[in-house]
C-alpha positions in Angstrom: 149.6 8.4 63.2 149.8 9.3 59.7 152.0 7.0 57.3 154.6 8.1 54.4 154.3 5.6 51.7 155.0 6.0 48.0 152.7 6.2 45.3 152.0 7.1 41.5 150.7 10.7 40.5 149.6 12.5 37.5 150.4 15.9 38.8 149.3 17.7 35.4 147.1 16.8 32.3 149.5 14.3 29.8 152.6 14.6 31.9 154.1 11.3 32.8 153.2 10.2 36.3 155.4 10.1 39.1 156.5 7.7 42.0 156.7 9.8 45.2 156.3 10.3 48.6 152.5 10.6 49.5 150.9 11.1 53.1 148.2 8.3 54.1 146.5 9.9 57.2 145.6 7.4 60.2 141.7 6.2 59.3 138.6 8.3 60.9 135.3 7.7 61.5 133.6 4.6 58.9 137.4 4.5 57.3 140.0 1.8 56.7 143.9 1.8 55.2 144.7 -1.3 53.1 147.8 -2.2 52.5 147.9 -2.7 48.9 149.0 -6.2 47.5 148.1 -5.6 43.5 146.4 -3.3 41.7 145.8 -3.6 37.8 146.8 -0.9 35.3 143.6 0.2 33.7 142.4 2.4 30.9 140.3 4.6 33.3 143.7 5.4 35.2 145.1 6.1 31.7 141.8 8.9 31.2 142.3 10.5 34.0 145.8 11.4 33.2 144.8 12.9 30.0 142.6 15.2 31.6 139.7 12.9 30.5 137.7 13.0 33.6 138.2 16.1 35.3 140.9 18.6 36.1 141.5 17.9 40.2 144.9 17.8 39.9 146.9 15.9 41.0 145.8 12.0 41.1 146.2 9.8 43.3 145.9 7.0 40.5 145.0 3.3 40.5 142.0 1.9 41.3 141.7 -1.8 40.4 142.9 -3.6 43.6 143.1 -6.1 46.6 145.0 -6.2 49.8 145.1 -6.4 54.0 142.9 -4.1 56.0 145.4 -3.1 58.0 143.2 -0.4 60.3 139.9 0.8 60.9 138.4 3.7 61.9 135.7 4.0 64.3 132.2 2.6 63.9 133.9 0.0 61.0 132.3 -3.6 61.9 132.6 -4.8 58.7 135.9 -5.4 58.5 138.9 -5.6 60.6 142.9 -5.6 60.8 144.1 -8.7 58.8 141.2 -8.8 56.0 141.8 -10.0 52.5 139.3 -7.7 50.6 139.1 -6.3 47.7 138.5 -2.5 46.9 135.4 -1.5 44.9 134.3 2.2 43.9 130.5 1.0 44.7 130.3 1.5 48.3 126.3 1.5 48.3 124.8 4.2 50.9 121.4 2.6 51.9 119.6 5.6 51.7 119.0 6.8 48.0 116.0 6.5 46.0 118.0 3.8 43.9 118.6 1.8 46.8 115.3 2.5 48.9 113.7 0.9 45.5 115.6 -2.2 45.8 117.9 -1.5 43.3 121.5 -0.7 45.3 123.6 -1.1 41.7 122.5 2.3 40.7 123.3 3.8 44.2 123.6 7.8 43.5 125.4 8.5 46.6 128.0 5.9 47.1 130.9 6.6 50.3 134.7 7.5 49.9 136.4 8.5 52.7 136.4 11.9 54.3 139.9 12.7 54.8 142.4 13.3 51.6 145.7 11.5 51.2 148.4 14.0 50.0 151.7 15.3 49.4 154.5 15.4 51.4 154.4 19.5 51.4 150.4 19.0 52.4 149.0 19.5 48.7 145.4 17.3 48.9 145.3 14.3 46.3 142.7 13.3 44.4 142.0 9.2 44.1 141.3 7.7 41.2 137.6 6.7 41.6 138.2 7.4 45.3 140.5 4.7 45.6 144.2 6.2 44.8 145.6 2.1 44.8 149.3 2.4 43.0 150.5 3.1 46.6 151.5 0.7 49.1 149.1 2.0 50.9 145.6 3.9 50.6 142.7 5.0 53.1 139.0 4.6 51.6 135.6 3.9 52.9 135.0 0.7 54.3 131.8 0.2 52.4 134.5 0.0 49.5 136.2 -2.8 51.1 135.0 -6.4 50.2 136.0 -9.3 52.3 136.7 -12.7 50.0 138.9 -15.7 50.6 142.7 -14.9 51.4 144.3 -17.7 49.8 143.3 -16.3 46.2 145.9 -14.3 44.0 146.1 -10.9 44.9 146.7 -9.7 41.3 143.6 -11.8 40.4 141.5 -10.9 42.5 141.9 -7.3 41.7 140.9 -7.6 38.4 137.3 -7.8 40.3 137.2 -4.4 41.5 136.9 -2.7 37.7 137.6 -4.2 34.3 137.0 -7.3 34.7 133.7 -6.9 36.8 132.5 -4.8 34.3 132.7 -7.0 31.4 131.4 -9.9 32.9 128.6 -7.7 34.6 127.7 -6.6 31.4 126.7 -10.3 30.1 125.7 -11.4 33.2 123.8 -8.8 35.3 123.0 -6.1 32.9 121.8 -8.6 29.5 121.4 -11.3 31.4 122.8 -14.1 29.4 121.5 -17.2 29.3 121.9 -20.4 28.3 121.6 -21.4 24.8 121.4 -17.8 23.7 124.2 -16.1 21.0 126.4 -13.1 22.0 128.2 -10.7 20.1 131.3 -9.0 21.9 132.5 -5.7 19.9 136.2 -4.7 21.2 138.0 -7.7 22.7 140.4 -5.9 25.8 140.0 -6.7 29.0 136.4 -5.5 29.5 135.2 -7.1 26.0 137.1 -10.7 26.7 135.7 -10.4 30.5 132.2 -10.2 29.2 133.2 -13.0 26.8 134.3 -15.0 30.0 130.4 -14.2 31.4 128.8 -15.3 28.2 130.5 -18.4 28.7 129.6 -18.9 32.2 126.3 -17.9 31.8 125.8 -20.9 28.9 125.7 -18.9 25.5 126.3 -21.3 22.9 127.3 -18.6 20.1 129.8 -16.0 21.5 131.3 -14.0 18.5 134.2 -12.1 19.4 134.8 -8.9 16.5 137.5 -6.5 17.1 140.3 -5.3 14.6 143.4 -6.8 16.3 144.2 -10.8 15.9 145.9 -10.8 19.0 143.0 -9.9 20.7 140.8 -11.9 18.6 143.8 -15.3 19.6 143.0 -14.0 23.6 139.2 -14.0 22.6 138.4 -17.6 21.5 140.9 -19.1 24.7 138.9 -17.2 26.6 135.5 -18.8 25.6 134.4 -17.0 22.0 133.2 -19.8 19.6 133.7 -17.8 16.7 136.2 -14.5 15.4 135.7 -11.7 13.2 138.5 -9.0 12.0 136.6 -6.2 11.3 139.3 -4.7 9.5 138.1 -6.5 6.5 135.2 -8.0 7.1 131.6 -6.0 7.6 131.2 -7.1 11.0 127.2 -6.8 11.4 127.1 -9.3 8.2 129.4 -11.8 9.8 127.9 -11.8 12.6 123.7 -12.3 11.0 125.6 -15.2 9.0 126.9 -16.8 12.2 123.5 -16.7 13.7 121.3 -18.0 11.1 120.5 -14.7 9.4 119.1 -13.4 12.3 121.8 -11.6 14.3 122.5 -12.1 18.1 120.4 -12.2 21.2 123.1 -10.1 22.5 125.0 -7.8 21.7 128.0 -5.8 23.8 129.7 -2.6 23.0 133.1 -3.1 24.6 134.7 0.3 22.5 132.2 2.7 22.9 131.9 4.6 20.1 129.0 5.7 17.8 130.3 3.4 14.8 130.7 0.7 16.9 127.5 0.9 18.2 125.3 1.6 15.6 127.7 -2.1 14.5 125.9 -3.4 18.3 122.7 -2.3 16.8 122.1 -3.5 13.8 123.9 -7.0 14.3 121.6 -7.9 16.8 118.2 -10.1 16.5 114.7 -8.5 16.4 113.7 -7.6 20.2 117.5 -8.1 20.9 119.6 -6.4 23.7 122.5 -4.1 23.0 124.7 -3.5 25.6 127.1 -0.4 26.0 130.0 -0.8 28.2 132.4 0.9 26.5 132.7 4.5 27.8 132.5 6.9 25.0 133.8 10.8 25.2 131.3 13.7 25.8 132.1 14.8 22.0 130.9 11.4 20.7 127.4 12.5 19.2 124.9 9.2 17.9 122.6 9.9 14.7 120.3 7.1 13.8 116.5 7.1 12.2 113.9 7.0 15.2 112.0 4.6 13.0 115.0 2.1 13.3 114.5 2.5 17.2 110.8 1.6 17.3 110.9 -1.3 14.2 113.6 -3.4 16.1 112.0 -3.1 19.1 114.3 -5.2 22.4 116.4 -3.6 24.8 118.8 -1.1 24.1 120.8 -0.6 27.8 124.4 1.0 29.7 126.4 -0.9 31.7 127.7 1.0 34.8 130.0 -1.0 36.8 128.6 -4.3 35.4 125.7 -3.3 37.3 127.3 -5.3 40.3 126.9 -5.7 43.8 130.5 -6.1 45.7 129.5 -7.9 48.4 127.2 -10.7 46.0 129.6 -10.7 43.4 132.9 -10.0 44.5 133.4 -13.6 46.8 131.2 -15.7 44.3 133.7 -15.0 41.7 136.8 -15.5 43.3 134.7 -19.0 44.5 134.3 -19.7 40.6 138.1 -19.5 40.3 138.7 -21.0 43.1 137.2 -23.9 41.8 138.6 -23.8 38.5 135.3 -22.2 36.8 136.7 -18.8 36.2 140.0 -18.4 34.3 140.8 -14.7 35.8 144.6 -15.9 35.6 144.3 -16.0 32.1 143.4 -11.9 32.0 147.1 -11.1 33.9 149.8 -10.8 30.9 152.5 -9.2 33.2 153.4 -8.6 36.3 155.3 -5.3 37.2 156.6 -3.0 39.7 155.3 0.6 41.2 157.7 2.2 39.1 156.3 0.3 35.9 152.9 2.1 35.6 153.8 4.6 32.6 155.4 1.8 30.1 152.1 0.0 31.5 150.0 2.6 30.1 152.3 2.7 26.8 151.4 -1.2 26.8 148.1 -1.1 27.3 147.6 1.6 24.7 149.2 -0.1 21.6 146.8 -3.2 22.6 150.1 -5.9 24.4 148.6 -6.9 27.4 145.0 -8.1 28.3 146.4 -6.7 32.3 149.6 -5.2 33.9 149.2 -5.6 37.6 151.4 -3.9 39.7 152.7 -6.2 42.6 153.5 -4.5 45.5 
């Protein structure tokens, strides 16, 4: 029988959202509802209620979040009532040409579930990445349901279904980072400082942390960067060839994603170097650089979607790293907040305050 739970809307492009009454339908065929224990306030949610990534009105919004399964559809095997997962927006099919070839992290046709949540009066909702998690409850795909240890911190563990995930994929999985090697991180939010936590973990000995903001650049080296840079005043591709011998680093992650910054990514990284884009730029962002540059610089120039992750590797072996005291997620949750906090969350998270709001639910 369907459910009537509340839940935060964007009902037009730039109007505040709303907390209201939505309609969670019982789960079909290869579905689940989860019962929503934390979900972190991130910039994406922010993007789509400026209109930034399409015009399906209204939103469903929320995305970055654990909690219970609390029923499955039929033909679900992979998890049951009572599951601690968390919820992930790469819910791999099997069947693609990405994943026939072994590579499942580019998957082209990942799942969401087949029936839409929506308004009280029947109006269909649209879920942010197909998840729709500032809601106490939400039905998705079970392929977007990861099982990891219950006894972990529900607004932690979150964190590992977006931001988070894609920072520390994008140091770990994407550039593979390894030990001994230096690391530039351009923008220090919570996807920058998350890859800074995966340089770390991954044994960098140089991380270099460059963003515009002290604050951030004070969050930065607790989090693992060895060295800061304000690019406010300082030409941040210099800095960082003079922290690296000359040379520039073996690494080097766009966490902003725009063309200044990453022409910055560029040209501040060693010859045969890897620059890595994270950051998400705008379809008006246009890059003009000499060709010549391209080929005389020679390395790896790559995007990061998703961290290039796999849920089910990743997802449990992280929340076993800080479990064990190896992973400082805590440290990326500056406040905790109700379902009726999200817009001054967005407000927050805009002027550069928190690292992560998490909504508690």
């Amino acid at each position: 029988m369907a459910q009537q739970v509340r839940g935060v809307i964007a009902r037009s492009k730039g109007a505040p959202v709303e907390l209201v009454d939505i309609v969670v339908p019982d789960p079909g065929p290869g579905e689940v509802v989860v019962a929503i224990a934390a979900c972190g306030v991130c910039h994406t949610d922010l993007t789509y209620r400026e209109g930034g990534i399409n015009d399906e009105f209204p939103f469903l919004l929320g995305h970055e979040a654990a909690g219970t399964v609390e029923s499955v559809g039929e033909g679900v095997d992979s998890v049951a009532p009572g599951d601690f997962v968390i919820l992930n927006w790469r819910a791999v099919c099997g069947t693609c040409r990405a994943c026939k070839r072994g590579r499942p992290q580019y998957c082209f046709n990942t799942f969401n579930a087949a029936q839409k949540m929506t308004l009280t009066d029947g109006t269909e909702l649209t879920p942010a990445l197909g998840i729709g998690a500032f809601a106490d409850k939400t039905l998705v795909h079970a392929g977007q349901c990861t099982k990891v240890d219950p006894t972990v911190d529900p607004a932690v563990a979150g964190l590992l279904g977006c931001g988070v995930m894609a920072g520390l994929g994008a140091a770990v999985n994407t550039a593979g980072v390894t030990r001994g090697d230096s690391v530039a991180v351009i923008g220090c939010g919570g996807v920058g400082d998350a890859a800074i936590v995966g340089a770390h973990l991954a044994g960098a000995t140089t991380i270099i942390a460059v963003d515009r903001d002290e604050q951030k650049l004070n969050w930065a080296a607790e989090l693992g960067a060895t060295h800061t840079v304000n690019a406010t005043d300082t030409d941040a591709v210099a800095a960082v060839q003079e922290l690296t011998g000359g040379f520039g680093a073996d690494v080097v992650i766009d966490a902003v994603g725009r063309p200044e910054t990453w022409k910055q990514a560029f040209y501040a990284r060693d010859l045969a170097g890897t620059v890595v884009l994270v950051g998400v730029p705008t379809p008006d962002m246009k890059l003009e650089m000499p060709l010549l540059d391209f080929f005389s610089r020679g390395g790896s120039l790559k995007s990061s979607w998703y961290g290039d992750c796999l849920p089910e590797r990743d997802f449990p072996m992280l929340v076993d790293l800080h479990q064990q005291g190896r992973l400082p997620l805590d440290k990326f949750v500056t406040e905790r907040i109700a379902l009726d906090g999200v817009e001054k969350a967005f407000h927050t998270m805009h002027v550069g305050e928190v690292l992560r709001s998490v909504v508690i639910l």
